[in-house]
N, C-alpha and C positions, 0 to 999 in steps of 0.2 A: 219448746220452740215458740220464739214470739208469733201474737199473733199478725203481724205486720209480715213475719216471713212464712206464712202459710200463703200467702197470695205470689209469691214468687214462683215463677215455675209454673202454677196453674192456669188453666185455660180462663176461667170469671165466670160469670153472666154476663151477657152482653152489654147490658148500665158499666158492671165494671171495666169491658174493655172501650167501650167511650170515654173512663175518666182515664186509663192507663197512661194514655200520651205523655199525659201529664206528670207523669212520673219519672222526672228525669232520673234520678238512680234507681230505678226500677226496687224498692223496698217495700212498696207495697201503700205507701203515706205521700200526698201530695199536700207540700209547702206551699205559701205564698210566692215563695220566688219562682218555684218551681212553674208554678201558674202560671207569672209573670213570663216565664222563659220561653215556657210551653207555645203563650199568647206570641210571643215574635217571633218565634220559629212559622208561625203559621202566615205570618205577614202583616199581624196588628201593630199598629204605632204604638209608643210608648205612655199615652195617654191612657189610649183602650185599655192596654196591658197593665197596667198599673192599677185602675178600676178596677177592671176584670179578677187581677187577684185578690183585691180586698174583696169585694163584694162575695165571688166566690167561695174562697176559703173562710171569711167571717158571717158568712150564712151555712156553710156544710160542714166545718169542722164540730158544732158541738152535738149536732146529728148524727153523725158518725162516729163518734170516739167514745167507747165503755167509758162507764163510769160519772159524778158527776160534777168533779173539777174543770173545767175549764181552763183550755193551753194556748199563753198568750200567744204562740208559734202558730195557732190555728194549724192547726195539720188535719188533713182531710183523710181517713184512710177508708183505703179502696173496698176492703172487705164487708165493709156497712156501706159504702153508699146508697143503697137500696134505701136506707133510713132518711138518705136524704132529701129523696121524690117529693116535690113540693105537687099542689094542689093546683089545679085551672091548667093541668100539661092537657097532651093527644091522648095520654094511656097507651102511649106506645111501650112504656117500659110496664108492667105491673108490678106490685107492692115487692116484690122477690127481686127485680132489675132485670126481668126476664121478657123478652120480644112477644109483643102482642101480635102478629100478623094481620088480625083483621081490621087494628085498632089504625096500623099505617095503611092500610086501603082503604080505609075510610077517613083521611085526610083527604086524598083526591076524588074520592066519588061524591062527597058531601063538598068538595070547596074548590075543585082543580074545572070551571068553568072555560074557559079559554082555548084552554088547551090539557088536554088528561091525563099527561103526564108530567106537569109541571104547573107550578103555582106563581100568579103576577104578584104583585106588592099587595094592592088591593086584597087581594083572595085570601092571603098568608093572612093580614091585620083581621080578616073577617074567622080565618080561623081561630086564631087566639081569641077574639069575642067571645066569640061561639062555644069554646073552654070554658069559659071561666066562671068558677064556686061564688056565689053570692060570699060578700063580704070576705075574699079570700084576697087580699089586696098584695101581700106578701109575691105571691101565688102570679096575682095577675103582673106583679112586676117581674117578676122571674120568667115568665114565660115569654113576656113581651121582650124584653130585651135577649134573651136565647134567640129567639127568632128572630130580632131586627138585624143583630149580628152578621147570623147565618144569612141571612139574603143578601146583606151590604157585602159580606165576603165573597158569596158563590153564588150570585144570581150571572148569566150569561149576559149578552151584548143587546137582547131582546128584551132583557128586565124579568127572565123568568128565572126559577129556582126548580129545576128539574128532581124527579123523582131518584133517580141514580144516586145524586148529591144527599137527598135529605136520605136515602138509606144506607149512608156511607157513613153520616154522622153519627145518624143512632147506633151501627158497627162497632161505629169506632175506627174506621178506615180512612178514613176524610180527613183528619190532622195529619197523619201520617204522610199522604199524598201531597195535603197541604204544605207540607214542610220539606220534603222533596222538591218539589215544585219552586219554591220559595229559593232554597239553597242552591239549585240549579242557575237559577237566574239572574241569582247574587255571584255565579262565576264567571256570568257575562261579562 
């Protein structure tokens, strides 16, 4: 059995089913396009999307794929993403892709000022500071942008980023919803 079809059918770690969405033929390998797809389903422009896939898949595909030739296809597969945990994150995921619990209550006990269950603009950037590995520059760009993302997407009418949302995301629930949401609106 390949290993691309051992991820089919199973349940993941939780890292894995945050990249799932992304799986439009669900094989277990996410494409650039796929990214790309994933990205406007969710309600990003074609600009973001378009970024978002290169950058994506040409920083996580050679982190995840045995072996070590290099696929100009950049394909991402699911089953290693854990390999692909970049440095200066929350540690919400640990080195496995597995839920830290204490690591996501300490997002808001250390940064949720305002209000304690959800995060201002401010608070979020001061999080990511507060991440990040000397000299991990890779790391601090990856995180920054994960996170600028997420806020510009799902921050509320108040400018906040509620706790619900940001544990939907690390789920993996949140695209899903996101693209529900999205398609609903487009039948307006």
């Amino acid at each position: 059995m390949a290993s691309s079809q051992l991820f089919v059918g199973m349940e993941g770690n939780v890292l894995q089913k945050h990249v799932s969405f992304f799986d439009q033929n669900k094989d277990g390998i996410v494409y650039p396009w796929e990214t790309f797809k994933g990205f406007r389903q969710i309600g990003c422009g074609l600009a973001l999307s378009s970024v978002a896939a290169v950058f994506i898949n040409v920083g996580l595909s050679s982190k995840t794929r045995p072996g070590k030739f290099p696929s100009l296809l950049f394909p991402i597969e699911i089953q290693n993403i854990h390999k692909g945990k970049h440095g200066s994150d929350s540690d919400v995921y640990d080195t496995e892709g597995r839920f830290v619990p204490t690591k996501f209550e300490e997002i808001f006990s250390k940064h949720a000022q305002s209000n304690k269950s959800a995060l201002t603009s401010d608070e979020l950037m001061a999080m990511v500071k507060g991440n990040r590995e000397p000299k991990n520059y890779s790391g601090w760009l990856a995180s920054y942008v994960e996170w600028k993302i997420l806020y510009v997407l799902c921050k509320d009418k108040d400018g906040l980023l509620h706790r619900d949302t940001i544990r939907a995301v690390y789920d993996g629930s949140l695209f899903e919803q996101m693209a529900r949401d999205k398609a609903a609106s487009d039948k307006k």
